[in-house]
C-alpha positions, 0 to 999 in steps of 0.5 A: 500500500505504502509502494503504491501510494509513494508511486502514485505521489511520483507519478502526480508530481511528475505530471505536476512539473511536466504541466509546468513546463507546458505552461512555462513554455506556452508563456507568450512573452507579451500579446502575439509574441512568444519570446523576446526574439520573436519581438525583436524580430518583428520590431527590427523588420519593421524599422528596416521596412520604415527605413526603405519606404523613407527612402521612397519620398520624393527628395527635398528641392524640386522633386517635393515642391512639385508633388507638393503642388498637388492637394491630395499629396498636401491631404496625404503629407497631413494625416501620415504627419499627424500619426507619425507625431501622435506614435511619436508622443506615445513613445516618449509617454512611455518613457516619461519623456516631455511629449506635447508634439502638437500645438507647437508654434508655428514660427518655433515649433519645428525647432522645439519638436527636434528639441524634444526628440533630441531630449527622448533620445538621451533619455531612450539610449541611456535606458538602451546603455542601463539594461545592456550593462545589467543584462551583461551580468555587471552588478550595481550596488544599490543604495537605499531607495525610497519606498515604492521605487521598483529596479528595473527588469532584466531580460537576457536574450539571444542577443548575448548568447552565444551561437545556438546553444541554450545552455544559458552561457552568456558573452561578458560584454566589456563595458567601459567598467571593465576596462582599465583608463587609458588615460593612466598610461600616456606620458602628457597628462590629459589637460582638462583645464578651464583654459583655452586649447594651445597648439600641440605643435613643436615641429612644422613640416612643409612650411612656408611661413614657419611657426611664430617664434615664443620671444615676447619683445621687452618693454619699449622703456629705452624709447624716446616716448612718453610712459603711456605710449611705450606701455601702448606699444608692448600691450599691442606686441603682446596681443600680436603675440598672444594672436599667433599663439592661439591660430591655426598653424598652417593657416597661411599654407592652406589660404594660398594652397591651390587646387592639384592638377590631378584633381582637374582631369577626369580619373579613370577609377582605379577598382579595389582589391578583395578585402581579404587578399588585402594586407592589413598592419596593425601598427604599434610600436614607434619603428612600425609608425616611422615606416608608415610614415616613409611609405605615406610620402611616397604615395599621391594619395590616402584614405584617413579615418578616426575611432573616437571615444567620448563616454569616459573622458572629459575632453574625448580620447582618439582610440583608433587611425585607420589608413588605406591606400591602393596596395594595403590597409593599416590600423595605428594604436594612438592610444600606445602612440600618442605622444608620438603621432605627430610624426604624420604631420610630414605626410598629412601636411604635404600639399602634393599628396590628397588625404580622402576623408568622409565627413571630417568636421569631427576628425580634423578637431580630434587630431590637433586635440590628441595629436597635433597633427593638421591636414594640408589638401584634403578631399571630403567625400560626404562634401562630394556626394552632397554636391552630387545630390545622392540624397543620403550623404552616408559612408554605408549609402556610398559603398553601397551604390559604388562598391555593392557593399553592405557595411556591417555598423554593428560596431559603429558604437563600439568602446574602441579602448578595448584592447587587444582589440577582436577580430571582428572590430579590426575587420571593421576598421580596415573596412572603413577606409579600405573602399574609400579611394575607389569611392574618390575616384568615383564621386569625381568622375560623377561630378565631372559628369555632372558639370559637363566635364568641367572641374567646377563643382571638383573645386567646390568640394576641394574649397569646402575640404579646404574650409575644413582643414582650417577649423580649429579645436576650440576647449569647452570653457566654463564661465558663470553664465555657462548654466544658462545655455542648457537651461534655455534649452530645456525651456523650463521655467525655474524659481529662484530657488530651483535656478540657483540649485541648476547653476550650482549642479551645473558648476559642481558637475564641470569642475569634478568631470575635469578633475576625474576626467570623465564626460559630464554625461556620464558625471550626471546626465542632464536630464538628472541634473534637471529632475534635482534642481526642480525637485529641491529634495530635502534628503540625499535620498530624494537625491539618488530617487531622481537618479535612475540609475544613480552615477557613480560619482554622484553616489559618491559626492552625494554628502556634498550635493546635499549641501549644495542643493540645501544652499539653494532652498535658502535663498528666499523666493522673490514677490515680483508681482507685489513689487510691480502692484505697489509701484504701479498704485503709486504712479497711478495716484501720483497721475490722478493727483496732478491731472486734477490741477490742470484744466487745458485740454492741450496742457493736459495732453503734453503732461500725459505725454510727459507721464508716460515716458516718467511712468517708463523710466520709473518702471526700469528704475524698479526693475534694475533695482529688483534685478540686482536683488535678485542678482544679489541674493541669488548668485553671491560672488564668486572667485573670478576663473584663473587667467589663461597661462601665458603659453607659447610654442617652442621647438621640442 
């Protein structure tokens, strides 16, 4: 009995578990989906499909000014107009994002539905970047919450697993935590200094104006002048001084370079070779780039790219060079060769040798930051297909129609401090540029045809690439009225209070992000910073509920901005409208009393006149006084930011 009764016990809970898993396995993940892969997938098909239709619309210029001219395609533009906006508000509900894309103004509203996607997007993405590092298996911990706070969900899907296998193995995703700084390791300290930015350069290869020399002229006293015009004369020499200093280097060079004959004959396109019968060097030591640098000089022309990362440094740090030319691929370590990239400067500036870019606002900045290196005759390819009027200006859009190239962004966002750097993201590197010289030799073989084989719009581009080489790194530099730029922004409206906590938030946040040498995102984003300051929580805990997830470093500091946001809640709320009421009663009284003793009617007009513009004098004298109260109790005074050091370039 005892046997038969054990059996049927094993044989009901047998049952039991294998309903459980029937149900367990059952489980949709939410309506019409079974798991999270089945979501995704339907989720990326139909951006993809989005994508491809966007692509369809007429383009902008002439082609939709004629559809435009049509009532049933004006009709059709303002429904699908009004779903997107009203799918576009739901998102941003969803996320606790600012959502009125409606009922915007009509001279403004354009400007202020960008600011507001700009705003969702931080804030989307950041949730993107908090769920990837929890999904990795990173383990945060957490402080004390507030009561009814609930941590967010972790989904671990096929994503980061690796190939079919479901053993649950998951890939450790090297986030930003995992890696050791970079920074610790190069021999110049990073200068986050609030300072302007001095040329690195020591050292100015093909030169025709050599650099400015660092001797500042004694003061004229031995001058037969009077003591006021000699202290005149040295103030203009030092300007003059202080003016070379702070100018681009090369800036004489590229104002009198002009454009190479090769540019103004139509090429014949000179195909690539296969991306795996390529040779690709992976650059790393001082003699490798001293090489590099011989074979560059040798050449007529050469493909250029950067990887940069911004998350994690103040300033941003160049991780990653890639260059191509016709015969072989390279990809240089800056971040083990920074000190001494300026050796490229003997290549990159010689005016005999093209340097072929794609969209190089950014690179031209970030190599006179890290490097000191400048760029003499450049070609931007994204300037040439903006010429041509391809309608997507893209790297991806231009392989794709010249070289039938699908390129692979899946790294495009990648942290390119990892080192040693996998196989996958150097092939992507090399990818990079490795296709950019035959996509060159295309786009001007289009423009010449476009122009009727004519080199005019070849020397609108080269200008344009020309302009750029001549943009210089300006150092973010923080003052007292710096806060107000992103306050404007936001378009939020502020109490005294809650302005002052904004500005103390905004001033405590770029003074630690230059110490730490961390960006101010990641020091607190600024969606946070603007959730404090208008809360004014009474308790760090209210400090850490308007962080989620708390940063780091505020975690830290936490002491310390309670003090500052107690600071805030001290200064008294100003009445304005009492101010103005008891003003305006007053001259209204004052009005009556003297009309009353003046019985000309012409008398009484020019007093009136007169008592208007009295009243309008009045009401800025108030308004001045209030304002320097206001001033007053809400800014107190602070130390005046340290002068620029007095710099100057000296040959190394």
């Amino acid at each position: 009995m005892a046997a038969s009764s054990s059996a049927d016990g094993s044989a009901t809970a047998s049952n039991n578990s294998s309903n459980k898993d029937t149900e367990s396995d059952t489980a949709e993940f939410c309506p019409g989906f079974k798991d999270v892969d089945a979501f995704v997938k339907r989720g990326l098909g139909g951006v993809v499909a989005a994508t491809k239709a966007s692509g369809l619309l007429p383009q902008a210029g002439d082609e939709f000014d004629f559809y435009r001219s049509f009532p049933g395609f004006q009709d059709f533009c303002a429904v699908q107009g009004e779903r997107l906006l009203h799918c576009m508000s739901q998102l941003m509900q969803h996320h606790g994002c600012r959502s009125f894309m409606k009922d915007r103004s009509k001279l403004t509203g354009l400007e202020e539905r960008f600011d507001l996607v700009i705003e969702s997007n931080d804030v989307i993405l950041e949730k993107v970047g908090i769920m990837l590092d929890e999904a990795s298996g990173v383990t945060r911990s957490q402080p004390v919450m507030p009561a009814g706070y609930q941590p967010p969900r972790i989904v671990v899907s096929s994503w980061n697993r690796k190939g079919n296998d479901h053993s649950g193995e998951t890939f450790h995703l090297l986030h930003a935590k995992n890696i050791q700084r970079p920074q610790l390791k190069f021999k110049e300290k990073v200068d986050n200094s609030n300072t302007p930015f001095v040329a690195k350069i020591f050292v100015k290869p093909n030169a025709i104006k050599p650099l400015p020399s660092c001797e500042l002229t004694e003061r004229p006293e031995d001058l037969d002048v009077p003591p006021a015009l000699a202290d005149f004369i040295h103030q203009l020499r030092t300007q003059e001084h202080m003016d070379d200093m702070f100018s681009h280097p090369y800036q004489y060079e590229l104002e009198h370079l002009v454009m190479p004959e090769i540019l103004r004959s139509r090429p014949d396109p000179q195909l690539y070779k296969p991306l795996a019968e390529t040779s690709c060097t992976f650059i790393e030591t001082l003699e490798d780039l001293v090489a590099l640098n011989e074979k560059l000089a040798k050449t007529t022309e050469f493909a250029v790219d950067l990887e940069h990362h911004s998350y994690r440094s103040f300033l941003g740090i160049t991780c990653l060079m890639q260059i191509s030319t016709r015969e072989e691929d390279f990809i240089i370590d800056t971040l083990e060769l920074r000190s001494e990239m300026y050796i490229l400067n003997e290549s990159f500036t010689d005016p005999t040798i093209v340097k072929v870019f794609h969209g190089a606002d950014s690179d031209i900045e970030w190599l006179q930051k890290d490097f000191g290196v400048y760029v003499v005759n450049m070609f931007d390819t994204h300037h040439a297909a903006r010429s041509l009027n391809l309608g997507r200006n893209s790297l991806d859009h231009l392989l794709k129609l010249y070289c039938s190239v699908d390129s692979n962004k899946r790294y495009q966002l990648a942290d390119w401090r990892i080192r040693p750097l996998p196989e996958e993201m150097l092939k992507y590197a090399q990818a990079d540029t490795h296709y950019l010289l035959y996509v060159y030799d295309r786009v001007r073989a289009d423009l010449f045809d476009a122009a009727n084989g004519q080199s005019n719009l070849i020397q609108v581009v080269w200008s344009k690439s020309k302009d750029l080489c001549l943009k210089k790194y300006v150092k973010p530099i923080f003052t007292e009225e710096s806060y107000m730029e992103l306050h404007r922004k936001q378009k939020k409206s502020f109490n005294s209070q809650q302005l002052v906590a904004f500005r103390l938030l905004f001033s405590w946040r770029d003074k630690l992000a230059r110490e730490e040498d961390e960006s101010t995102g990641y020091v607190l984003p600024n969606h946070m910073m603007m959730k404090i300051a208008e809360e004014l929580p009474k308790e760090p805990q209210g400090i850490i509920a308007c962080c989620n997830p708390t940063p780091p470093l505020v975690r830290q500091q936490i002491n310390e901005l309670h003090q500052l946001i107690k600071q805030a809640r001290e200064i008294p709320l100003l009445k304005v409208s009492e101010v103005l009421s008891g003003f305006i009663l007053c001259s209204v009284c004052f009005i009556l009393n003297c009309s009353c003793t003046i019985t000309s009617k012409s008398n009484l007009f020019f007093f009136f006149f007169l008592s208007g513009r009295f009243l309008v004098f009045i009401y800025l004298f108030y308004l001045f006084i209030f304002w320097e109260e206001f001033h007053k109790k809400a800014f107190p005074e602070t130390k005046p930011q340290n002068a620029a050091p007095e710099r100057c370039i000296m040959p190394r």
